[in-house]
NUTOR-468111 format. One record per residue (C-alpha): residue in three letters; x, y, z. Coordinates in steps of 0.2 Angstrom, whole numbers, plus 2048, in hexadecimal, padded with zeros to 3 digits. Example, Ala and Ser with C-alpha at 12.3 -4.5 7.8 and 13.67 -1.06 7.14 Angstrom:
<pts>
ala83E7EA827 ser8447FB824 
</pts>
This chain:
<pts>
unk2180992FA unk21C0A52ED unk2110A92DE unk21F0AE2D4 unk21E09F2C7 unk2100A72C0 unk2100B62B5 unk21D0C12BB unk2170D32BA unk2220E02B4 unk2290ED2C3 unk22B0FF2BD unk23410C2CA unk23011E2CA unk2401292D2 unk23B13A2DC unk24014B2DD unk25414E2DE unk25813C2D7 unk2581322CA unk2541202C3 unk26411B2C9 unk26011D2DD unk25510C2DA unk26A1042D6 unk2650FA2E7 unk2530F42E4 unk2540F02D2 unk2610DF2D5 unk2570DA2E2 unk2470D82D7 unk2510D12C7 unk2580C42D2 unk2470BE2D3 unk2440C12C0 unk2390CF2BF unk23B0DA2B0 unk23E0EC2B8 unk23E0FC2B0 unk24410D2BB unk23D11C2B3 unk24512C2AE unk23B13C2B1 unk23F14C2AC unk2381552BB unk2341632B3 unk22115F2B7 unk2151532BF unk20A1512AD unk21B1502A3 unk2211432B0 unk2111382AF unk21113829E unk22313129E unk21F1242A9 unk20F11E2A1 unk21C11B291 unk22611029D unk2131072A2 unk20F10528F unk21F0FD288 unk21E0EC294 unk2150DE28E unk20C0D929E unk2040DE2AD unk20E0EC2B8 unk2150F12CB unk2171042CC unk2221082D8 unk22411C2DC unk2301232EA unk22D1342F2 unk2271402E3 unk2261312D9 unk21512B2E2 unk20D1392DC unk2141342C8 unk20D1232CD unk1FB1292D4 unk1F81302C4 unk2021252B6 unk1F81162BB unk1E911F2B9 unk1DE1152AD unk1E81092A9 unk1E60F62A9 unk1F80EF2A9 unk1FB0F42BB unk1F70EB2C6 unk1FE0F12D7 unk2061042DE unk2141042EB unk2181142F4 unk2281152FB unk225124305 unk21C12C2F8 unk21113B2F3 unk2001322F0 unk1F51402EC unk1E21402EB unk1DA1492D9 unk1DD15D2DA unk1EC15C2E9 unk1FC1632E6 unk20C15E2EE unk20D16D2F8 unk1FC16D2FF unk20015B306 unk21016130E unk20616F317 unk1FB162320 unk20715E32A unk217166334 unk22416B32A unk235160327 unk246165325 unk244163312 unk239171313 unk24517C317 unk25417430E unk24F1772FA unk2571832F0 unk25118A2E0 unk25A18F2D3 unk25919E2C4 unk24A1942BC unk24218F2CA unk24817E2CC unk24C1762DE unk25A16B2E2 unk25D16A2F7 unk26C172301 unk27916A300 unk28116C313 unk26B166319 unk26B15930B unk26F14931A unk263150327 unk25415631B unk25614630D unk264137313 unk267137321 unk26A125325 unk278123317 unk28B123317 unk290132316 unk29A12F303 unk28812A2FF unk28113A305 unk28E1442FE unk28C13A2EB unk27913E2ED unk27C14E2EF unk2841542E2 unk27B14A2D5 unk26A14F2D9 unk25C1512CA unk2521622CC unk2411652CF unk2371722C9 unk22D17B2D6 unk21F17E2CD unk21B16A2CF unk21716C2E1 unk20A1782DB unk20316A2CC unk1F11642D0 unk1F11522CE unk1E51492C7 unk1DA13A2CB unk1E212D2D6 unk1E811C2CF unk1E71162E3 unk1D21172E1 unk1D31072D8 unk1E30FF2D9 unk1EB0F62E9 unk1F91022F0 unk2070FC2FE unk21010A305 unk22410930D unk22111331C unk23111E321 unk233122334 unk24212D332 unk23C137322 unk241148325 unk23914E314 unk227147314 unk222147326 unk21E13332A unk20C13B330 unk209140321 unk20D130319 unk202128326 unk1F3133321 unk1F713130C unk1F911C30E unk1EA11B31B unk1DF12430D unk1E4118301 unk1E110930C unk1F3104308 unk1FD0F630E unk2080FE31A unk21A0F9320 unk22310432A unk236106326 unk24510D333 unk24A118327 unk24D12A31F unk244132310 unk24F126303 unk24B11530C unk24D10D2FC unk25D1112FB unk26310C30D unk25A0FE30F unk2560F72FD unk2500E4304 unk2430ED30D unk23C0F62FF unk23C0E72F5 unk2340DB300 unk2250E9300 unk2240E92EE unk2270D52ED unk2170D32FB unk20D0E02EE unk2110D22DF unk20D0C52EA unk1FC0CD2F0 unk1FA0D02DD unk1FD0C12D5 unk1F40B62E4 unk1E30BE2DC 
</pts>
């Protein structure tokens, strides 16, 4: 039975590094088919506080309660956005950083053995990191058409560096319910090291056949795991 006739909670995504709001172009129909009000975030990516503060705007201007829905780098937006706040409600990681208070990016990354995103990125005169081109399939997409690979490519949004390096700050995932999309095939955050982030959050976990941008090749999937977090959410 679906809860869904109740109070429908606003769902707000958070893009990562090397895309924008636009990658969630598959996700976002799916949910406003079922009527949800959603919001994808633009983040400058010039820096996780700059970033968080961005996304708490997006947070503040619905009217109800929030999903926050952070891919890749975009967890780690989402861990500390959500910080304190009492509209949302529930955190969905789709393969996301989910750092605990004082961890940087590139000290999770260490953790575990190193993936072919590692070795793929970049940087550029002022220090900000897009990835290789000819290792963009292998280290990001590699389950996507290739024309799809190919547009990614050469629209990607530019990290700073320096983010990797950004202490975060305390954890939303201490007090709110988190469900985590688990990619098997993700070449830039080794599925380990997922494992290890969602475990110590207690996180609802589903495991996905897919690369690094799961939420781009397989959007149903990625909305049925946000969709059971608003379920989970509003059965309470």
């Amino acid at each position: 039975m679906s809860h869904f006739s109740k109070s429908k909670p606003s769902i707000i995504l958070v893009h990562g590094a090397f895309a924008d709001a636009t990658s969630w172009q598959g996700v976002i129909p799916l949910l406003q088919k079922d009527g949800f009000t959603v919001t994808a975030v633009q983040n400058p990516l010039n820096s996780l506080a700059e970033d968080v503060i961005t996304t708490r705007r997006a947070i503040d201007a619905q009217e109800g309660d929030v999903i926050l829905v952070g891919h890749s780098y975009g967890g780690a937006v989402i861990t500390n956005a959500a910080t304190g706040s009492e509209k949302v409600k529930a955190l969905v990681y789709v393969t996301g950083f989910a750092p605990d208070a004082g961890e940087g990016l590139g000290g999770l990354l260490a953790k575990f053995p190193p993936t072919a995103l590692a070795t793929a990125l970049v940087p550029d005169a002022a220090g900000y990191l897009t990835i290789d081109r000819a290792k963009f399939e292998d280290a990001f997409a590699g389950d996507l058409p290739k024309g799809q690979i190919a547009t990614l490519a050469a629209t990607q949004k530019p990290l700073a560096a320096a983010i990797f390096g950004e202490p975060a700050a305390e954890p939303a995932w201490k007090t709110i319910p988190s469900w985590f999309a688990l990619s098997l095939q993700d070449h830039a955050i080794h599925p380990d090291l997922q494992r290890f982030m969602a475990g110590r959050m207690k996180s609802t976990v589903k495991e996905v056949e897919a690369s690094h941008v799961s939420y781009i090749s397989q959007p149903d999937k990625i909305a049925a795991v946000i969709k059971a977090a608003v379920e989970a959410t509003l059965a309470e």
